[in-house]
N, C-alpha and C positions, 0 to 999 in steps of 0.2 A: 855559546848557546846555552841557557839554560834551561835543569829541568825540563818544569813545566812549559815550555816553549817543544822542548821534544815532545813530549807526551801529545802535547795539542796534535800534532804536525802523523800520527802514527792511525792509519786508518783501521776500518772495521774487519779484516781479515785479520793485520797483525794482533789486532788486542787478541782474537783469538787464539792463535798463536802462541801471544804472551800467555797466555790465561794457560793452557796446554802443557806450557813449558813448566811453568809456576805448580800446578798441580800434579805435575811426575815427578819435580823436586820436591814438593810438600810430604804425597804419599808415597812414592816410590813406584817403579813399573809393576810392582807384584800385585799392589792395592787398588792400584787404579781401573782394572778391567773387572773387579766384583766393585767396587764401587759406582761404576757405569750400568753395569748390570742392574743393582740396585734400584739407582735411581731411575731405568728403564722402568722397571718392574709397578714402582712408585706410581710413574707418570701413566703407565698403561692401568691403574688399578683407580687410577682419579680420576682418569676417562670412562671406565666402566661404572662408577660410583653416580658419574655427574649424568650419564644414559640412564641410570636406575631413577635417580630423583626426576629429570626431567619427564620420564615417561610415566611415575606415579602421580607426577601433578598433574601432568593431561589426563589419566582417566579419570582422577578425581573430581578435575572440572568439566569433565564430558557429561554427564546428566544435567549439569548447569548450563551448558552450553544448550544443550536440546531445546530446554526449553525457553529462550529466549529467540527472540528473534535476531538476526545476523543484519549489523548495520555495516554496509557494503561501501557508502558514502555520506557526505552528508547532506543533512535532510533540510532544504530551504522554510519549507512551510509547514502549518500545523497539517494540512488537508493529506503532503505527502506521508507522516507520522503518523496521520492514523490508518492511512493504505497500506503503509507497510504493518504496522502492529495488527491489523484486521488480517491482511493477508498471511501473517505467520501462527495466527491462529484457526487461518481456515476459513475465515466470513467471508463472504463477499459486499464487494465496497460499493460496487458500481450501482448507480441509481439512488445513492442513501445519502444523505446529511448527513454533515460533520456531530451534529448532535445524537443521530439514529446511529450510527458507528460506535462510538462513544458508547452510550448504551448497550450495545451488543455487548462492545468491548468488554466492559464493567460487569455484565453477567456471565463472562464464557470465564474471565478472571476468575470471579467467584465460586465459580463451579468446579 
């Protein structure tokens, strides 16, 4: 049998295993438990890094979010676009043309 015919044939515990063994012979039993530590330390400090960033880009984009209206699904027609942009700034739709909304719109924008 060769080699790489073993290799293929060695599932995913053993590689572990191997890898285990490989590394107590590379550092030695003395190295290896601050070296895990280490890399603990690493892992849990990139975790806490990657919650800082993520939680600073949400509040940053939180006043942008405000004021925008929250598109839920998507919007077949112009008529339902301007109900929802009408409705997320407070007008009301109902009774009005697509052109009298518009208008609204355009001035409450401007204001």
């Amino acid at each position: 049998m060769y080699f790489s015919q073993l290799l293929g044939q060695i599932a995913g515990t053993e590689w572990f295993i191997l890898i285990i063994l490989a590394l107590i012979l590379l550092l030695g039993p003395k190295r290896l438990p601050q070296i895990s530590k280490t890399l603990g330390k690493a892992a849990g400090e990139y975790e806490r890094a990657k919650q800082t960033v993520r939680r600073e880009i949400e509040q940053a984009y939180e006043p942008i979010r405000r004021g925008f209206p929250l598109v839920r699904s998507a919007v077949s027609t112009e008529r339902e676009k301007l109900e929802m942009v009408a409705q997320s700034l407070g007008i009301s739709y109902e009774g009005k043309s697509d052109e009298q909304l518009r208008s609204l719109i355009a001035e409450r924008m401007r204001n």
